[in-house]
N, C-alpha and C positions, 0 to 999 in steps of 0.2 A: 325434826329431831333425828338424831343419829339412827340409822338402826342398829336396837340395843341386841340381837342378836348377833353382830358382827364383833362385840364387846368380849373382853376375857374377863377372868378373873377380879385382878387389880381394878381394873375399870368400873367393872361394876361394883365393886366392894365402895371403890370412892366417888364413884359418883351420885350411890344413894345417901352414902354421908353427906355426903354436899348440896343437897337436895337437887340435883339437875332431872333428876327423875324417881319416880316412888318404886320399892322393891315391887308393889303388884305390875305395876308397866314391864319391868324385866321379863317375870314369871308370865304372865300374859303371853308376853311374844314368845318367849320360847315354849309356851305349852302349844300356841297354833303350829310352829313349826314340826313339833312331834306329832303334831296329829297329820299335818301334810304330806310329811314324808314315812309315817309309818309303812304303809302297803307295799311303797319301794323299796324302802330297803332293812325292813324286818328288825331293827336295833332295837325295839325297847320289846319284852314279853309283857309287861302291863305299865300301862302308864298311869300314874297318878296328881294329874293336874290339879285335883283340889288339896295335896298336898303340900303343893308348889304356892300355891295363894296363900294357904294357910299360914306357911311360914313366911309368905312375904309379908302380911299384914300383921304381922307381930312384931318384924323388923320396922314395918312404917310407923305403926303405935307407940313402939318403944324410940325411935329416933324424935318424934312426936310431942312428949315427953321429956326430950333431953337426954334421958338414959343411956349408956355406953353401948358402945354395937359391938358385935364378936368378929373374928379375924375374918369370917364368910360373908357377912351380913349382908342379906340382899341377893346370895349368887344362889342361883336354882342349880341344881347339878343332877347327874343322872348315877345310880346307884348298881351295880354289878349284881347281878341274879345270885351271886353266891354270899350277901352279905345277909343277915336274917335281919326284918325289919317288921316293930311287932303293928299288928292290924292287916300287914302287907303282904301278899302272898310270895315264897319264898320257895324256887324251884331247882334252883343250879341244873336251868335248863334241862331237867331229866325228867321223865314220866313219871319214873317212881315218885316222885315229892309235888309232880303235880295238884295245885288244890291246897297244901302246907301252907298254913296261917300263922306264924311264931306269934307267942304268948311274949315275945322277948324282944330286945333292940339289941343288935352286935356293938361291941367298942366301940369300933369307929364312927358308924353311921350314927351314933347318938353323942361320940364328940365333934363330929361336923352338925349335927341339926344345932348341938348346944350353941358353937359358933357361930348361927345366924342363918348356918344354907338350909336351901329348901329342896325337896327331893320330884323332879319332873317323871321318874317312873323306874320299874328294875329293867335294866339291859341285861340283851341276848348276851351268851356269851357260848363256848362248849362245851358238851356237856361234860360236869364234874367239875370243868377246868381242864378236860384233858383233849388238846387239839391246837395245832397251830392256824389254820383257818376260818374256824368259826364255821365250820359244814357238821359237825357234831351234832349239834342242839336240839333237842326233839321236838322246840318250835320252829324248826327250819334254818337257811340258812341268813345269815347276817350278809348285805350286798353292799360292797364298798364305793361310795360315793367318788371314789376317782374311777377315770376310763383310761384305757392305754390311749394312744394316739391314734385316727382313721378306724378304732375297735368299737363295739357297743360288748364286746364281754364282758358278764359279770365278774367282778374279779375279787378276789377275799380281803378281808378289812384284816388279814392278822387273827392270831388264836392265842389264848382264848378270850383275854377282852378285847371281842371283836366291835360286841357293841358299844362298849364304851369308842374306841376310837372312832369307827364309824358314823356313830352320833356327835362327837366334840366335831370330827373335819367337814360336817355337812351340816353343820351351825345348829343341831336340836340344842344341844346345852354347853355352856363355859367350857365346862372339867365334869369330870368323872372318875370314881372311885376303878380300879382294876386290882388283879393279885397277879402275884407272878411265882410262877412256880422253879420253867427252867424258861423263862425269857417273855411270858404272858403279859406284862405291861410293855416291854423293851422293843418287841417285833411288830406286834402291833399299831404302836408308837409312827414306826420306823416305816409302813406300807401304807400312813393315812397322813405323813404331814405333818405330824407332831409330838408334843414334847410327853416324857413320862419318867418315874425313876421309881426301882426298886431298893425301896431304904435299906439300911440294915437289918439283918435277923433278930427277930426282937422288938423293933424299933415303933412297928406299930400291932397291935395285940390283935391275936389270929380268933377271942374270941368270939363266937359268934359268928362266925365265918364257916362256911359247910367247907370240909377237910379233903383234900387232894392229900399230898403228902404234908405232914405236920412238920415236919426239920426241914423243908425247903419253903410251904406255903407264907407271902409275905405281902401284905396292902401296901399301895400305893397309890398317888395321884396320877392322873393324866390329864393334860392340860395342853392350849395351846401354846406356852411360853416357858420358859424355864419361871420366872416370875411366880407365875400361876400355880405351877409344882408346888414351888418355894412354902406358900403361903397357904395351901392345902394341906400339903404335908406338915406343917405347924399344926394344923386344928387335928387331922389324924391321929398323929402320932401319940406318946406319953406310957405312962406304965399301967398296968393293969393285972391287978391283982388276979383276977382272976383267971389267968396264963399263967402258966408257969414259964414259958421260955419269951415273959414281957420283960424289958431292958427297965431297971430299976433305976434311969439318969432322968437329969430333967429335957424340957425338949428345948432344943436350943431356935436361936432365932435366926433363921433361913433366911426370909425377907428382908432382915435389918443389915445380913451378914453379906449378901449379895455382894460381889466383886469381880468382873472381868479382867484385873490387871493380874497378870499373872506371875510377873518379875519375882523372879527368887526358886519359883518355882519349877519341877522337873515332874516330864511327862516319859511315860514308857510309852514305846514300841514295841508288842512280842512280835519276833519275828516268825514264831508257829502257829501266828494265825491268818499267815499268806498261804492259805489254805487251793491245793488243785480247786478247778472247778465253782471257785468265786467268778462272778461276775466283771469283768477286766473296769467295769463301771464302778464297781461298789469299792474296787483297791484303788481305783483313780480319786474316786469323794477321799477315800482314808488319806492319800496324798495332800489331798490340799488342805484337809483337817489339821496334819499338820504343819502344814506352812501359816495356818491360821492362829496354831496355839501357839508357835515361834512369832507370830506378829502380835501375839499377846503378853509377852515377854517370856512366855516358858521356856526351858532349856531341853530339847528333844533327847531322851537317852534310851541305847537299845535296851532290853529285857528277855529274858528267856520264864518262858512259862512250859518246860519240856513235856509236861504229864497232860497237856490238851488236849491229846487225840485220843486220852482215854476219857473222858469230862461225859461226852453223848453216851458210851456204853455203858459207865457208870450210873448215869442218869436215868438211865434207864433199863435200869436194875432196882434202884435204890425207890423211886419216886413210884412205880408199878407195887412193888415189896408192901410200900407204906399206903399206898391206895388201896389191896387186897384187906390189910387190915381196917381201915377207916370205913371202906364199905361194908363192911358185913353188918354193917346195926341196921343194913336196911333188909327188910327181911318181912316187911308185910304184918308184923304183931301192934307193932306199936303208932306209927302212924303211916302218913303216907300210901301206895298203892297197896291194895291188898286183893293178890288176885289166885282164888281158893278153887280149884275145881270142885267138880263133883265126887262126892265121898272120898275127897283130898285130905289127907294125915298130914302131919305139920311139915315132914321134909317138901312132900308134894307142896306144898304152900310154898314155902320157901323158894322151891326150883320156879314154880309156875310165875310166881311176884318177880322174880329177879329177871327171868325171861322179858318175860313181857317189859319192868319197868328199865333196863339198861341197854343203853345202843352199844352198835358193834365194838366203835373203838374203847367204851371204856369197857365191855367184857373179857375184850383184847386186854388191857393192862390188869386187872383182875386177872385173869389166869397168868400169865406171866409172873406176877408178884406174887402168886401162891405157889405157883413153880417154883419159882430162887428160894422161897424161903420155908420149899419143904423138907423132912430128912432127908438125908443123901445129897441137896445141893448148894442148901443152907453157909455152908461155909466155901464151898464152891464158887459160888454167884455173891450173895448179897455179904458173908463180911469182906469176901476180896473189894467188892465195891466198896465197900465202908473204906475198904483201906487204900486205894486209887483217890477216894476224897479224899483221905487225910494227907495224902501229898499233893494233891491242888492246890489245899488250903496249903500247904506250906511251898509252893511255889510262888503264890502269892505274895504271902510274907517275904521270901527272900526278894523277889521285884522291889515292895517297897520298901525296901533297904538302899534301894538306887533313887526310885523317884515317888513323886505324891501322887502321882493318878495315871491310871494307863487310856489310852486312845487306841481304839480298833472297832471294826465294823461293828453296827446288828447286827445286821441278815446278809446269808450270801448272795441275796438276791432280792429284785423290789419284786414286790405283789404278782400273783399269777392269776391264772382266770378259776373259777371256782368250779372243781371237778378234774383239774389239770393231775393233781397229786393225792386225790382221794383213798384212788386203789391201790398204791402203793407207801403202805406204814412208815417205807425207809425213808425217801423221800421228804416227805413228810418231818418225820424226826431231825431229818437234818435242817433243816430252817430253825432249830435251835441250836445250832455246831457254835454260836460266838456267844450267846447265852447264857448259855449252861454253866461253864467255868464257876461266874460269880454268882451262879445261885447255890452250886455245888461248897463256895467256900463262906458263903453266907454274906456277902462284901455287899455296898451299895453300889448300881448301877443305873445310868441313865441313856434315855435315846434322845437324840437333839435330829431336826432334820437339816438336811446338809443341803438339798436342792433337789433338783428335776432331773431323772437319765435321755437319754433319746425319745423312749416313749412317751414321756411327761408326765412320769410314775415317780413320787417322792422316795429319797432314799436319805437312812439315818447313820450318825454315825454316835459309838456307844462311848461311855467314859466311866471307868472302874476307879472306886475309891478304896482306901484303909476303910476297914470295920471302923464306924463308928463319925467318918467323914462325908457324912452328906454335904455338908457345906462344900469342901473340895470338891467333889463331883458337879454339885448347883456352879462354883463359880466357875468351872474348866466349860460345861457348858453353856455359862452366858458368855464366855469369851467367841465360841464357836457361834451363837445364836447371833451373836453381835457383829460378826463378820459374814455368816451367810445373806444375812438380811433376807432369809425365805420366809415369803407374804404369800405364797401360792397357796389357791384353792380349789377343790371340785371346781369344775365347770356344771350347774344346777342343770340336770336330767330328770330329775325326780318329780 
């Protein structure tokens, strides 16, 4: 038999329909591989393998039966620590919420179980969601299954779904659930080899979901295949009453809509995001990206996106701003750590729980965001930020007035060793400079990987759509998928 852990998505979805093997054989194989690779490379905080059988044998029963099977059926997947899932312990990798058992199921993860998948365990990720790296997390750090070349350095899987990606490219699960704030599915994506896309704002319901910034936080798949997005992102997505900023459309059909023929179609080029200090590797991939969407029939046309170099400082204004708010309900009263000195009054509670339950970087963005958005700089900082978005977002629009999808890097750079950019915040931040843009104007975007640099480090390249055009985005990158023809993987260390 195949090994079914080398299988995606689509695959397994049709090969349990087909009977060529039963949903528990799936779950089976990938629960041994997350138990093998746990110790190495840190990706799940808890695993739950009898969750994974659980829903395989219901998929088997019901196919069994005769009974129709759901867009997942069969695919076991790994679930991002920041999605609440009820019975399942629910940390957004931070001490504070350590031990947090939700009474509840978020959107998502209970319209994917609906659709037949089964959940292999919650992946590490940074904490809060706030990290490019995956060094954040108070369960350690997440180690990414690829090596540079003649290196044994650990090197980062991407932040903050580090563990989703690092678990999809070292074959624990199919796909996996991520969120992306200012590039947290996209970069990730982009340093492991594989495919991922931040839908629309809206597009999939943030409820249930533990809150970084509420106007930028946004679910997505990651997968290893545009395909595999496709068809996740179908079960994800939908309206949900219980958001208020849930898109009130129906969900269209990704899978069925698939199209790599691009004829008719026009792709931008910003020319402001030939950015100093890129990688001369990662503008070379953007190069043949588009000689690849020109041999897909699109029609390359340049674009101006002027307000891009203000996109990072904005972002981080805006995203700190709305994290200072969204953190404060942890506070030690109600659930969660509670860490009370002796003959401690409630402010002391307070200071001692938040000490102790939050690591440095997200303290870092908590002060910050109380800074901007206190008197005196309130309109200084955070509405000028408000209003540096509102002309991104209308930069955009004018772009797609010339073309249907733009083409420009992820990251300005493939993966680094872990500790390389710890101590330096700036750094750091900047690994979301091509990012940020379309999370700032709320657009869909996806990371497709384009190939191998010198080191033999995967490197992605991004494709922005109109609000509301996943589909364009899905087919700009099957066109790119379809010509790179990149099959690379880890080399097994672990």
């Amino acid at each position: 038999m195949t090994d079914l852990t080398e299988l995606g998505v689509k695959a397994i979805r049709d090969g349990v329909a087909a009977g060529d093997f039963s949903a528990r054989e799936v779950a089976e194989a990938f629960n041994a591989n997350v138990e093998a690779a746990q110790q190495a490379l840190n990706a799940f905080i808890v695993a739950t393998p009898e969750k994974a059988i659980e829903a395989a044998s219901a998929v088997d029963a019901a196919r069994a039966k005769g009974e129709a099977l759901g867009k997942m059926a069969g695919v076991p997947i790994g679930m991002k620590d920041l999605f609440a899932t009820k019975g399942v312990q629910t940390t957004a990798a931070s001490h504070i919420l350590e031990g947090f058992v939700p009474e509840y199921e978020s959107t998502v993860s209970a319209n994917l179980w609906k659709a037949g998948a089964g959940m292999l365990g919650k992946l590490n990720l940074d904490q809060f969601a706030m990290g490019s790296s995956n060094e954040t997390s108070y369960f350690g750090n997440v180690i990414s299954p690829w090596r540079k070349a003649g290196s044994n350095a650990a090197l980062a899987p991407g932040g903050s779904s580090g563990g989703s990606s690092a678990a999809i490219a070292a074959r624990l699960c199919p796909a996996a659930t991520g969120t992306d704030t200012g590039g947290s599915i996209r970069q990730p994506a982009a340093f492991v080899g594989i495919s991922g896309i931040k839908p629309t704002y809206g597009r999939c319901s943030r409820w249930g979901v533990v809150a970084f910034a509420s106007s930028l936080d946004q679910a997505g798949p990651m997968a290893r295949d545009v395909t595999d997005c496709a068809i996740m992102l179908e079960a994800m997505a939908g309206f949900d009453p219980k958001d208020s900023t849930s898109l009130n459309l129906p969900v269209p059909q990704w899978e069925a809509g698939l199209n790599a023929d691009l004829r008719g179609k026009k792709v931008g080029i910003p020319r402001e995001y030939r950015m100093d200090g890129t990688d001369p590797e990662i503008l070379a991939s953007w190069d043949r990206g588009i000689e690849w969407l020109k041999d897909a029939g699109a029609e390359i046309v340049d674009v101006s996106l002027p307000h891009t170099k203000y996109a990072l400082p904005a972002y981080y204004i805006v995203a700190p701003a709305e994290a200072s708010s969204n953190l404060a309900r942890y506070d030690g009263v109600r659930y969660g750590l509670r860490d009370l000195p002796e003959g401690a009054g409630l402010q002391d509670m307070y200071a001692a729980t938040r000490a102790a339950g939050f690591g440095d970087e997200v303290k870092r963005r908590i002060m910050i965001g109380t800074y901007v958005l206190s008197a005196g700089f309130y309109d200084a900082y955070y509405n000028q930020a408000q209003r540096v978005r509102t002309l991104i977002a209308n930069d955009f629009k004018a772009a797609f007035e010339l073309c249907d999808v733009i083409l420009a890097p992820t990251t300005p750079t493939a993966s680094f060793p872990l500790g390389d950019k710890v101590d330096d915040p700036l750094a750091m931040y900047l690994n979301d400079v091509f990012a940020v843009p379309a999370s700032l104007a709320g657009l869909p975007a996806m990371s497709v990987p384009w190939g191998l640099n010198s080191d033999g480090l995967p490197l992605g390249l991004q494709i922005i759509g109109r609000a509301f055009d996943e589909q364009g985005v899905l087919n700009a990158g099957l066109a790119i998928e379809s010509r790179a023809m990149f099959n690379a993987k880890p080399e097994k260390w672990w």
